[in-house]
Steps between C-alpha positions, in 0.01 A plus 500: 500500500552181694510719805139653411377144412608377853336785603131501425520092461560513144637264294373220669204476356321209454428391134156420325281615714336800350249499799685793740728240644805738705837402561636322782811692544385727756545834387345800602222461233437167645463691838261756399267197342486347830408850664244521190314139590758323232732209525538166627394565878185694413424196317503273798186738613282425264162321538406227290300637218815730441684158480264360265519799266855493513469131371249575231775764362813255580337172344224566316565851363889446461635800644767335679588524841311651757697431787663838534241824357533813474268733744332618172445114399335394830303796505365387176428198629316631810267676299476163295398300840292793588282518177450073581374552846276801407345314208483177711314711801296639242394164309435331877458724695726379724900596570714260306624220758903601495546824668668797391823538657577895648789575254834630707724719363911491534433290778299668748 
């Protein structure tokens, strides 16, 4: 088992987090998140509304961590920052003053 965990980065888990938060043993699984738009280095990428929803779940929501999401996660919070600037365009009239960042995925 310890050879599956090393595997696909299990076992490494990081606790209390609840909100999608991977492993950092660098497994296979942890591979295919970062081909998916997941991980650590896709969230270097991200604008800053995308930051500031990931702080509204981290400190106000209290979903831990969200240094290190899932592709599925920072999908979710795409769509999240998306929803803001279309309601914001559509309130003003106007695009919302922090621009959207072209996502990249697995590092292209």
């Amino acid at each position: 088992m310890d050879k599956l965990n090393s595997f696909t980065g299990g076992g490494n888990k990081q606790s209390g987090s609840g909100s999608g938060s991977g492993s950092s043993g660098g497994g296979f699984m942890d591979k295919l998140n970062g081909m998916a738009g997941g991980g650590r280095e896709s969230e270097k990428n991200e604008d800053a509304l995308d930051k500031g929803v990931d702080w509204v779940q981290e400190h106000i929501m209290k979903q831990g961590p969200q240094d290190n999401e899932s592709a599925a996660e920072q999908a979710k919070d795409e769509q999240i920052s998306d929803f803001i600037r279309q309601q914001y365009k559509t309130r003003t009239g106007k695009d919302f003053f922090v621009a959207d960042k072209d996502k990249k995925f697995g590092g292209l």
